[in-house]
C-alpha positions in Angstrom: 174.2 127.6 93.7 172.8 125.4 91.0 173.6 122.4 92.8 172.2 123.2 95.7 168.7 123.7 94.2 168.9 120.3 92.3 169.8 118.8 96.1 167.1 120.7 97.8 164.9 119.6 95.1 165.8 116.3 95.2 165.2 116.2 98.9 162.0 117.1 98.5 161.1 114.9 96.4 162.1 112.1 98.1 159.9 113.1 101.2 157.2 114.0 99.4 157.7 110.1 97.9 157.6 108.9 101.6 155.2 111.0 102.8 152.7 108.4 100.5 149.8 107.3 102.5 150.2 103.3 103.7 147.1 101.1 104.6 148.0 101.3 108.2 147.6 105.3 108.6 143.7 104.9 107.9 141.1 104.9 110.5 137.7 103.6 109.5 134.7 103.2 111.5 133.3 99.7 112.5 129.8 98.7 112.1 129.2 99.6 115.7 130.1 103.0 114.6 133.6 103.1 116.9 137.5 104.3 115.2 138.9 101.1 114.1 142.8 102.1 113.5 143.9 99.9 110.9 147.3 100.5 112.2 146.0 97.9 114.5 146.4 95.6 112.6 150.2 95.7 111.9 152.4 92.8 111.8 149.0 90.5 110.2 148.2 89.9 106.4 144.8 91.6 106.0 142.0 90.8 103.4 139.7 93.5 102.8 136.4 92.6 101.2 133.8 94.8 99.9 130.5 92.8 100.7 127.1 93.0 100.2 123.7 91.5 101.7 121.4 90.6 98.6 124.4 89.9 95.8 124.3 86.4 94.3 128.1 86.1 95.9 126.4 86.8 99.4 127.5 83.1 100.4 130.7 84.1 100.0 130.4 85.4 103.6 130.3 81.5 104.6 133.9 80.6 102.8 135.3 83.8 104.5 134.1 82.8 107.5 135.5 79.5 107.2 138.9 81.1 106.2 138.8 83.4 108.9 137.9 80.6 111.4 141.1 78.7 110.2 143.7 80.9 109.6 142.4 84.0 111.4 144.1 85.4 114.9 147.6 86.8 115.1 149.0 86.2 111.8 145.9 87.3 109.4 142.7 89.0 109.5 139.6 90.2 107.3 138.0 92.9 107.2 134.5 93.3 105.3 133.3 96.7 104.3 129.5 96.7 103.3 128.4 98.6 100.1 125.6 99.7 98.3 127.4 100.5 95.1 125.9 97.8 92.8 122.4 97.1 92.1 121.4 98.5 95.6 122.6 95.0 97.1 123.2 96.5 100.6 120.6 98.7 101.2 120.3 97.9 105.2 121.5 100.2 107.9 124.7 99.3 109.7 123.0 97.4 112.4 120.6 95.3 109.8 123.8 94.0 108.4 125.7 93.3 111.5 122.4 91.4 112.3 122.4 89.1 108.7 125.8 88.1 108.8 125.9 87.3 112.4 122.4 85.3 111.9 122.7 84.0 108.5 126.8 83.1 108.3 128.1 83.3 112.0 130.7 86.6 111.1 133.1 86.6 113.5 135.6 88.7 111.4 135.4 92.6 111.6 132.9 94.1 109.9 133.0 98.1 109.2 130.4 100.2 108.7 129.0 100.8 105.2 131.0 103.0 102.7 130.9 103.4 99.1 133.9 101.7 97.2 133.1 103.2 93.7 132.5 106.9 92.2 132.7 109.9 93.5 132.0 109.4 97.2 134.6 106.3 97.3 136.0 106.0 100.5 139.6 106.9 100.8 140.6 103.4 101.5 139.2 102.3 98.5 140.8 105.4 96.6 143.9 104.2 97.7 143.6 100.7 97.1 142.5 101.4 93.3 145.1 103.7 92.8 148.5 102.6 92.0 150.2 106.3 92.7 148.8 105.8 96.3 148.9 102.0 97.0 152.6 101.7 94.9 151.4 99.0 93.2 148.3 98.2 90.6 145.3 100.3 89.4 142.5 98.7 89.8 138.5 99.1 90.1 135.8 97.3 92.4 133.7 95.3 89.9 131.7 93.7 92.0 130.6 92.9 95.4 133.4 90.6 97.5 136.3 91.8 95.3 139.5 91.2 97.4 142.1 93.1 98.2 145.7 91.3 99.8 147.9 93.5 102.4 150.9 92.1 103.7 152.1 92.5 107.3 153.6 96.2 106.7 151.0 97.6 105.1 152.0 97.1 101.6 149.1 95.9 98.9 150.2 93.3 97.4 147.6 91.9 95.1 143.8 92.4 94.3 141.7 89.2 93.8 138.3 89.5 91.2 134.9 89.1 92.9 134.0 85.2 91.9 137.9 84.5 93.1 136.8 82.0 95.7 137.8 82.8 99.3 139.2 79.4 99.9 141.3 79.8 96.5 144.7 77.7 96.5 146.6 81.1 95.9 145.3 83.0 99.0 146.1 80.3 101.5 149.3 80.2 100.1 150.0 83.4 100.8 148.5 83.3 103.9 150.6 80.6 105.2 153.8 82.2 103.6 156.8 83.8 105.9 
């Protein structure tokens, strides 16, 4: 009887290991307001990219753009998420953002509508991209406006990249470009 507790136990355990939220199970909402299913996105790498309108990094938008415009389409894809959670940076509604980066930097990638990636309204995406017993991987915390976070084609994180890391950086080509 013992043994069949430790199995039934076991079992359990297992699933409830499995049962871990992955990056492609979340729906967010696009800056249009609409259900963007990031299981959508399966089978690409995916940068997300907490981004702000009025940050000194705001022409980071530029280098992502360019990165995006290179190496974007069926194999990788980024997706910004505006927030207000440092120094009131983005303070515009959903549409005066969509309206900056499309003017000021010629976005073409996804943009989401504005979340909060820090305290205790973070988005879940965020919680489980900080956390290593959701994401499997690395704690982390958003420091700073355009901090990046690396998912491979399955969903998996796989690395988080500081704010001033450079969108264009050696490291993140290479791993977009990797099989």
């Amino acid at each position: 009887m013992k043994k069949l507790f430790l199995i039934l136990i076991s079992i359990m355990l297992v699933t409830a290991v499995n049962a871990q939220q992955k990056f492609h199970d979340f729906v967010v909402e696009d800056i249009d307001g609409k259900e963007f299913a990031l299981s959508s996105l399966k089978g690409k790498k995916v940068m997300v990219v907490n981004t702000a309108s009025k940050c000194g990094l705001t022409p980071q938008y530029a280098k992502l753009e360019q990165l995006y415009e290179q190496y974007g389409g069926e194999n990788f894809v980024i997706i910004g998420f505006p927030a207000n959670n440092f120094m009131s940076q983005e303070p515009g509604s959903n549409s005066d953002i969509k309206a900056f980066c499309s003017e000021n930097y010629g976005v073409t990638f996804p943009m989401m509508s504005k979340i909060s990636v820090k305290g205790n309204d973070m988005h879940p995406l965020y919680q489980w991209l900080t956390e290593k017993d959701k994401n499997g991987e690395e704690d982390s915390s958003v420091s700073w406006n355009f901090q990046k976070y690396l998912i491979d084609e399955n969903g998996n994180f796989i690395a988080m990249k500081s704010p001033r890391t450079d969108p264009l950086d050696k490291e993140i080509i290479d791993w977009i470009v990797s099989k």
